[in-house]
N, C-alpha and C positions, 0 to 999 in steps of 0.2 A: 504494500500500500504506500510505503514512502517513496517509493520509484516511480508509482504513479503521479505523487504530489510532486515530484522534481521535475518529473516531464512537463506537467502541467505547467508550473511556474514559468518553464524556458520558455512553453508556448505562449504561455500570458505576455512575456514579457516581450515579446514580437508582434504582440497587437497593438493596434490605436487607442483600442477600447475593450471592455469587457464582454469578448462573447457567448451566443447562444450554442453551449458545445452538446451534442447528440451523443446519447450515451446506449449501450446496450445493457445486457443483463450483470457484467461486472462489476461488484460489489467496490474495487478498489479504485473505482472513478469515480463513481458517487462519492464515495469517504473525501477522497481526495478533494473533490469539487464544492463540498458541505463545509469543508474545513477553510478553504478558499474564501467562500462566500460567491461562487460563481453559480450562475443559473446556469440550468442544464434540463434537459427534458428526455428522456426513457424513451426507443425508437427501435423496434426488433429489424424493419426493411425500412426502405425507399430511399432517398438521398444517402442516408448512413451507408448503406446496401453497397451504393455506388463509389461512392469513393473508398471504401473496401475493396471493394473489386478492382478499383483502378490501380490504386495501392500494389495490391496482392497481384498484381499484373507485373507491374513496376517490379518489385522485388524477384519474380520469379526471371525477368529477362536478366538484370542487373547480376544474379546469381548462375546463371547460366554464361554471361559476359566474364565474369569473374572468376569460373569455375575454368573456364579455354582459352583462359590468358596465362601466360606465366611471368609476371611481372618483374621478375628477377632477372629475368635475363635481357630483360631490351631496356634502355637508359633512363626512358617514361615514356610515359602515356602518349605524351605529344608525340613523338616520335611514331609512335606505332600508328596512329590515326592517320597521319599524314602519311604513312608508309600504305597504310589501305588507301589514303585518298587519291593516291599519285599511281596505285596497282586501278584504281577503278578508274580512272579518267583516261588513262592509257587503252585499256582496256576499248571503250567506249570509243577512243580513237582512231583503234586499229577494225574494229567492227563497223565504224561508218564510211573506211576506207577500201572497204574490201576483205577484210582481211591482211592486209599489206601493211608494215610500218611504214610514215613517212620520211621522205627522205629528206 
């Protein structure tokens, strides 16, 4: 429950204002949110639903991203991005050339 109140606070502390957070059936948001003094309102689907979903989307490519990289061995990140951007443009190049590199 205090992991919850800690998250909470970081996220408070990034808003304007005090918002209206959507809660499901865990007990340790509510606590957390009670002790805050933050409104909040109990929501099993719809919005909440959705950005769950979007969420749990998010996470799953990012882990899959994560999981086919090995980040040890290439210098950074930059590097590796730019290294796909310059294999896909070429690419792209040589496909609307025929097949043929140009010269």
């Amino acid at each position: 429950m205090i992991v919850a109140m800690k998250f909470t606070r970081i996220v408070l502390d990034r808003c304007l204002n005090k918002p209206l957070i959507i809660v499901d059936r865990g007990p340790w948001y509510r606590w957390a949110l009670d002790r805050l003094g933050v409104e909040y309102r109990y929501q099993r689907f719809g919005v909440r639903n959705a950005v769950e979903r979007f969420f749990g989307y998010l996470k799953q490519r990012t882990k899959k991203f994560y999981n086919n990289i090995n980040t040890w061995r290439i210098k950074s990140l930059e590097d590796y991005a730019s290294t796909i951007a310059i294999t896909r443009n070429l690419h792209i190049i040589i496909k609307n050339k025929g097949g043929v590199l140009p010269s």
